[in-house]
C-alpha positions in Angstrom: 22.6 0.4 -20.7 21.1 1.1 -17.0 18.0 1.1 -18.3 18.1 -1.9 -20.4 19.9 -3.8 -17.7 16.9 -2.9 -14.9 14.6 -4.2 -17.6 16.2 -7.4 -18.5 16.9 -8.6 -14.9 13.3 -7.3 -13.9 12.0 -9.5 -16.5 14.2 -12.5 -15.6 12.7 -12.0 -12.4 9.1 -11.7 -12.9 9.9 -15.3 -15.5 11.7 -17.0 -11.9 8.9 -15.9 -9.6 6.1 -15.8 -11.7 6.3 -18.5 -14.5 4.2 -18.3 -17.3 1.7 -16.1 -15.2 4.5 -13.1 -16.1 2.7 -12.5 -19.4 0.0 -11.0 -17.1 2.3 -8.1 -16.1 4.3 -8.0 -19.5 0.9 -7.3 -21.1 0.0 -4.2 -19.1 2.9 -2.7 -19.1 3.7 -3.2 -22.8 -0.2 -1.3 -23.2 0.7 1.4 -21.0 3.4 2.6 -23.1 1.5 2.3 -26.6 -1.0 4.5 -24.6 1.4 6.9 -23.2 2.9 7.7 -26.6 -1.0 7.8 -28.6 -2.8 9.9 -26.3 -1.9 13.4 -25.6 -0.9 15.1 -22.0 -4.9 15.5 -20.7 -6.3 12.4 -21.7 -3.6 9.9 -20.9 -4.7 9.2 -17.1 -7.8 8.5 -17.8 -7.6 5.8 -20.3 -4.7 4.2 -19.0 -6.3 4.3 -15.2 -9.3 2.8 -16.8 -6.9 -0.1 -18.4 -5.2 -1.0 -15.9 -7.2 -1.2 -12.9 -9.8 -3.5 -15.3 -7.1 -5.9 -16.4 -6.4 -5.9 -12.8 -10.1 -6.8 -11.5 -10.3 -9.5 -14.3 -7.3 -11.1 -12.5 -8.6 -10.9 -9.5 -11.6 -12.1 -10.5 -9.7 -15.2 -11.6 -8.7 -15.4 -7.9 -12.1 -15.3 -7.0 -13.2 -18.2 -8.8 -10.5 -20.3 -8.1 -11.1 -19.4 -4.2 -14.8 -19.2 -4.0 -16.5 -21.2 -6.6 -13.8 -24.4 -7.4 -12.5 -24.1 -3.7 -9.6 -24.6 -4.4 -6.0 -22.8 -3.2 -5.0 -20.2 -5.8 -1.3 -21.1 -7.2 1.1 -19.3 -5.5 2.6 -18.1 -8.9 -0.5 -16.7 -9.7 -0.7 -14.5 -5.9 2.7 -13.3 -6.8 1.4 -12.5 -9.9 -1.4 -10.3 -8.9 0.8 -8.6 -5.9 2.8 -7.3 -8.9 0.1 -6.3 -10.9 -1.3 -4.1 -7.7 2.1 -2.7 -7.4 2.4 -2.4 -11.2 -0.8 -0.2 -11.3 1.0 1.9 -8.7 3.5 3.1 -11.1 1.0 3.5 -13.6 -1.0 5.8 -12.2 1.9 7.6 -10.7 3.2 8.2 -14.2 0.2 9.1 -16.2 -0.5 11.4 -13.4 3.1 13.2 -13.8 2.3 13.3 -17.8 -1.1 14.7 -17.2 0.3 17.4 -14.4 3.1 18.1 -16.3 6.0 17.1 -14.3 7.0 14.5 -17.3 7.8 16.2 -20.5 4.2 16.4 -22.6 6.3 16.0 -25.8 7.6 12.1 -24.3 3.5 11.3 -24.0 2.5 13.2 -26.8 3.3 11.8 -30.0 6.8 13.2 -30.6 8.3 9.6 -31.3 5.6 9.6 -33.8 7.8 11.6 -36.1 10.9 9.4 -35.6 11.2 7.1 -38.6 13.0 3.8 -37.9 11.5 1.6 -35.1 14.5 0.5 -33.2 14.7 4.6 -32.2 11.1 4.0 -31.0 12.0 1.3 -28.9 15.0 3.3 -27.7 13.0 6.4 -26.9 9.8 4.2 -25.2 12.9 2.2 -23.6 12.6 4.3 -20.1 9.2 3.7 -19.3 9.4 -0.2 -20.1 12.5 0.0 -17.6 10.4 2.0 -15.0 7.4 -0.2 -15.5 9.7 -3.2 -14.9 12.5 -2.6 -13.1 13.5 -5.4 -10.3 13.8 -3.9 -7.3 10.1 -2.4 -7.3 8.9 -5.2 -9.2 7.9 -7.5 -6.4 7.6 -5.3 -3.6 9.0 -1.8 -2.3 8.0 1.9 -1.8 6.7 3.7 -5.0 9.1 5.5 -6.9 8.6 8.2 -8.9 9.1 8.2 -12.6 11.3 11.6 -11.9 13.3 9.5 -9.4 13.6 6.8 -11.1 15.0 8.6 -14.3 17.1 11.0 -12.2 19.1 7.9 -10.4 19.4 5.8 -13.8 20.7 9.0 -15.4 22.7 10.1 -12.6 26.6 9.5 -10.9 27.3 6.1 -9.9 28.5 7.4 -6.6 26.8 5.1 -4.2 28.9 6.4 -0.8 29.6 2.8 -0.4 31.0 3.3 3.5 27.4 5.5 4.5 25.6 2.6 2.3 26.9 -0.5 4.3 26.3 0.4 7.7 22.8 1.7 6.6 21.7 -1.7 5.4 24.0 -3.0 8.4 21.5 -1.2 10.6 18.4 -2.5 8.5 19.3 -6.2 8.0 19.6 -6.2 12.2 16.0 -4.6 12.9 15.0 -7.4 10.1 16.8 -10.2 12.1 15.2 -8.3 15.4 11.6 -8.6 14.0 12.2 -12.1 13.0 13.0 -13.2 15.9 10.1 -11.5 17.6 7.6 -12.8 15.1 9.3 -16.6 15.7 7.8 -15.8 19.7 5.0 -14.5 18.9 4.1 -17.0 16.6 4.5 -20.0 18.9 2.1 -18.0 21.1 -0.7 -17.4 18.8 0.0 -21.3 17.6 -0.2 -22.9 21.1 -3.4 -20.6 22.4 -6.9 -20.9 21.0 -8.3 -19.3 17.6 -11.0 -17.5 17.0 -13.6 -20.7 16.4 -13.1 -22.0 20.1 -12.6 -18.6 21.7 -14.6 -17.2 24.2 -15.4 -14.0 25.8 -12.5 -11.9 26.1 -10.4 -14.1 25.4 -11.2 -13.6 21.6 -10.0 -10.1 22.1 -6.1 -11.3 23.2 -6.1 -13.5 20.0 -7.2 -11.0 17.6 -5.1 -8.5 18.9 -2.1 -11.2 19.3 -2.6 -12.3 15.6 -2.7 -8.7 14.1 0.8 -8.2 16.2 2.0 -11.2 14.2 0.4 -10.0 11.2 2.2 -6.4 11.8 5.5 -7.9 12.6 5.3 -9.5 9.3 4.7 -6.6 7.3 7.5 -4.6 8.8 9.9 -7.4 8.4 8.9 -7.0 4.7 8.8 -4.0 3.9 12.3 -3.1 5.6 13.8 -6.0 3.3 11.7 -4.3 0.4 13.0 -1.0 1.3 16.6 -2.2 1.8 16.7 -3.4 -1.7 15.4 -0.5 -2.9 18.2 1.3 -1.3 20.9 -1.1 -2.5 19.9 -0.4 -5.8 20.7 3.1 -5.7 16.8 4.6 -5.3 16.3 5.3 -1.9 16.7 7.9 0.4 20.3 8.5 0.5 20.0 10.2 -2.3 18.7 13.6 -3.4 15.5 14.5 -5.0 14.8 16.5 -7.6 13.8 19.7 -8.2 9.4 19.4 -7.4 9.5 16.3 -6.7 8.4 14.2 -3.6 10.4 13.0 -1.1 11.6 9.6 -0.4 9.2 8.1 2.2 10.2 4.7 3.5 6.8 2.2 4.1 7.2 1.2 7.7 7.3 3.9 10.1 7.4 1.4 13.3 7.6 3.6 16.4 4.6 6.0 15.3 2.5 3.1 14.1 3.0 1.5 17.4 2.8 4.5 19.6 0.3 6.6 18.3 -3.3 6.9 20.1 -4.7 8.7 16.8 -6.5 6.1 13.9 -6.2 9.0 11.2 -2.1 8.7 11.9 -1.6 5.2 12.1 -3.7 5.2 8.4 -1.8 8.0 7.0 1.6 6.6 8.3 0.5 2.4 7.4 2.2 1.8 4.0 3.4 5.4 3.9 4.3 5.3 0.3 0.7 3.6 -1.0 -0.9 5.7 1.3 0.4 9.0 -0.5 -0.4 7.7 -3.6 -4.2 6.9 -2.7 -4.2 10.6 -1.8 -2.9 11.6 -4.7 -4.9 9.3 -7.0 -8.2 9.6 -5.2 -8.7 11.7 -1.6 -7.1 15.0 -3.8 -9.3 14.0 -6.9 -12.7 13.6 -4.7 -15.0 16.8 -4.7 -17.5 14.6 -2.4 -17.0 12.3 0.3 -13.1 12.0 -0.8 -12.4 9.8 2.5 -15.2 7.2 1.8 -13.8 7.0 -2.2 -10.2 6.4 -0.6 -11.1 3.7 1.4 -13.6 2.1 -1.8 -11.1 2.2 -4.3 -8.8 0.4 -1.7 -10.7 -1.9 -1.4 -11.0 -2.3 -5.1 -7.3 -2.3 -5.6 -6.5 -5.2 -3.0 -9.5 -7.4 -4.6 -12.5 -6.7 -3.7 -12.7 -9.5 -1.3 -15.9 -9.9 1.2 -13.3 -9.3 4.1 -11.8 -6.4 2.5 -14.9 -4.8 1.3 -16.0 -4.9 5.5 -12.9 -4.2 6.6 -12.0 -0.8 4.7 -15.7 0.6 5.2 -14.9 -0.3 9.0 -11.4 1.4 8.2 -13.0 4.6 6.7 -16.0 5.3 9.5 -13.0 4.7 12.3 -10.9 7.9 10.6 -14.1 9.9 10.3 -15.3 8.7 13.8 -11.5 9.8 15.1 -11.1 13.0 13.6 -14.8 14.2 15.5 -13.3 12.5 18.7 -9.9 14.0 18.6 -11.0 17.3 18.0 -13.8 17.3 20.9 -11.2 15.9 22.8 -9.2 18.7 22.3 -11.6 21.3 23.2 -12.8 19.8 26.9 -9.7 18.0 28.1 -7.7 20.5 29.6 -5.3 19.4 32.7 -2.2 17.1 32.0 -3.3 14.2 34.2 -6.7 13.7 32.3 -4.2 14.4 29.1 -2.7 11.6 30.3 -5.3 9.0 31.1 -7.1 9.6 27.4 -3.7 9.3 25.6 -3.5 5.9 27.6 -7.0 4.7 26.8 -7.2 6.0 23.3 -4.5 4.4 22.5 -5.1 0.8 23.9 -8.8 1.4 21.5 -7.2 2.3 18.6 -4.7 -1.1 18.8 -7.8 -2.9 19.5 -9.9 -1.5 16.8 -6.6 -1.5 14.2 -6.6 -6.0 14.8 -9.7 -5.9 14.3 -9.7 -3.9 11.3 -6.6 -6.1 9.7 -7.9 -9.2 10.9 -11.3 -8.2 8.5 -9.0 -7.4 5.5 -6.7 -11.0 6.1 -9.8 -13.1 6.2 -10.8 -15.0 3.2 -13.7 -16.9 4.1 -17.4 -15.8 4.9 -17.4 -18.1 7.9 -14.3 -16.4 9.8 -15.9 -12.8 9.1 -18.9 -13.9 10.9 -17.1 -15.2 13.7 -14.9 -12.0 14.2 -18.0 -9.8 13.7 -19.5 -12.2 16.5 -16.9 -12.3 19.3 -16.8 -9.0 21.4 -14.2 -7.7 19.7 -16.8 -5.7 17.6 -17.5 -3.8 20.6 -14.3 -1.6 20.0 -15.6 -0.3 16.3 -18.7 -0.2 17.6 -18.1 2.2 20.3 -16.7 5.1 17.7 -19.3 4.8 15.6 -21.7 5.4 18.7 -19.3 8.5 19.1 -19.6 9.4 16.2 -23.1 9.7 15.8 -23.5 11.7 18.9 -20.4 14.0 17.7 -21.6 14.8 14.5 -25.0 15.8 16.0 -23.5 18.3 18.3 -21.0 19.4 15.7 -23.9 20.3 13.8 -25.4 22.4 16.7 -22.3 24.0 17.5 -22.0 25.1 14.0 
């Protein structure tokens, strides 16, 4: 009944905020579990990795045409649409790759319902994997959940710890209100200043870094309120894991991703829960360049649009350049003030180069990449890769 009852209000959902566009997520999903129960354990990943993310790029290519060739503004059904089909080919993945490393039962993937006779016992069997696929609170937005999670909290107690539960989301819907608030004031000032088409000099640099805070503030305020639902529902972290399986990671890790001076951190702790599973799916399955197929396939998976394509190559050469950095750094720095004074200044470059990175993915149109690789605001990215070119050289004599 748990399982039936996530289904049924995730699809009511996906109907509301979606419209007829839902049959674009029904339809994957509903393949996804044919191809779970034909294949067998090794080959299931493969084919239903190679399903998905194409019936994802054919709807993005729709968005494509509609943005780029009738110039025309995409339905906002139809952007809902494709954020839950990115999200959708989260849990995808994440499942096949459980069947394929054996952490689901290979008898469930298999072909063990094969040898069941009546359908309706078929449907009952394939039931938690159309409720996994679906289920509401991921189905718009959220961390990734594990299939082992998922079933261990749909099976388990109903023993929310009601008391604990409130004042947690208590504490959540505050920092929501908080960031709210502080995306109301920086909005006004981004609205009242000048963009980056009348910009000049440095002053191009405060409103790309000032529109990437508003940018940021946004996606925290989201992904708390994704997070907190999650929660609510009985699937976040005040609960226990399971035996192998991964920890609960919440997406938005505020303090480090504000703090820290290092790219490679602010990457790995930037939409912690995606960025797990593009390690998983991708960095661990690379044997050469693993970084540069991360950040490709990224690209891929948000849409493969001109910004995005610039932005994550950007994205993937500022890691490499920081890791070269970083360690160097290590090596020569030695007293605390110095300590100090590169903390400061690496961290006020990685902010800088961070806008500009996001500001490279948020961009739709040609005309506005131009601009932001014209203002001086390139000079941030630009400096690593100088670095890096230099480091790698003497990294190769030291060795």
């Amino acid at each position: 009944s748990r399982y039936l009852f996530l289904l049924v209000v995730g699809g009511a959902l996906a109907v509301a905020a979606m419209g007829s566009f839902a049959v674009l997520v029904f339809i994957p999903a509903l393949c996804t579990v044919v191809l779970i129960y034909s294949l067998g354990p090794q080959d299931v990943h493969r084919l239903t990795f190679l399903f998905q993310m194409s019936w994802q790029t054919l709807c993005h290519l729709g968005l494509h045409y509609t943005e780029y060739y009738l110039q025309e503004a995409p339905s906002t059904r139809f952007c809902v649409t494709l954020s839950s089909l990115m999200l959708l080919t989260q849990r995808v993945t994440s499942l096949s790759l459980d069947i394929r490393e054996g952490k689901v039962a290979a008898a469930a993937a298999g072909g063990g319902i094969r040898n069941r006779s009546s359908l309706s016992e078929r449907l009952w069997g394939a039931l938690p994997y159309f409720s996994y696929l679906l289920f509401f609170p991921a189905l718009l937005g959220g961390p990734l959940c594990s299939f082992q999670r998922f079933q261990a909290r749909v099976q388990g107690p109903s023993s929310l710890y009601p008391r604990h539960s409130f004042w947690v989301l208590t504490r959540r819907g505050l920092q929501i209100l908080g960031l709210e608030c502080l995306k109301v004031v920086v909005r006004r000032a981004v609205s009242t200043g000048a963009g980056l088409t009348d910009c000049r000099q440095l002053q191009c640099v405060y409103v790309t870094w000032s529109t990437a805070g508003l940018l940021k503030l946004t996606y925290y305020s989201h992904w708390l309120l994704d997070d907190s639902l999650l929660y609510a529902a009985g699937f976040g972290s005040a609960f226990g894991q399971s035996p192998g399986e991964e920890g609960y990671i919440p997406d938005a890790d505020i303090w480090t991703l504000e703090t820290t001076h290092r790219i490679a951190l602010f990457t790995r702790k930037w939409n912690q829960s995606t960025a797990r599973w593009l390690r998983r799916l991708v960095f661990q399955q690379g044997r050469t360049w693993p970084l540069l197929q991360t950040f490709v396939f990224s690209a891929w998976w948000h849409g493969l649009h001109p910004g995005q394509v610039f932005g994550f190559l950007c994205w993937a050469v500022m890691v490499e350049a920081d890791y070269l950095i970083h360690t160097f750094a290590n090596v020569f720095i030695r007293s605390g003030p110095m300590r100090v004074l590169y903390r400061t200044l690496t961290w006020a470059h990685t902010q800088l180069i961070l806008a500009y990175i996001m500001l490279a993915v948020e961009v739709r149109s040609l005309s506005s990449l131009w601009l932001l690789w014209n203002s001086y605001n390139s000079v941030f990215p630009t400096v690593y890769c100088i670095l890096l070119f230099v480091l790698a050289k003497r990294k190769h004599k030291f060795n």
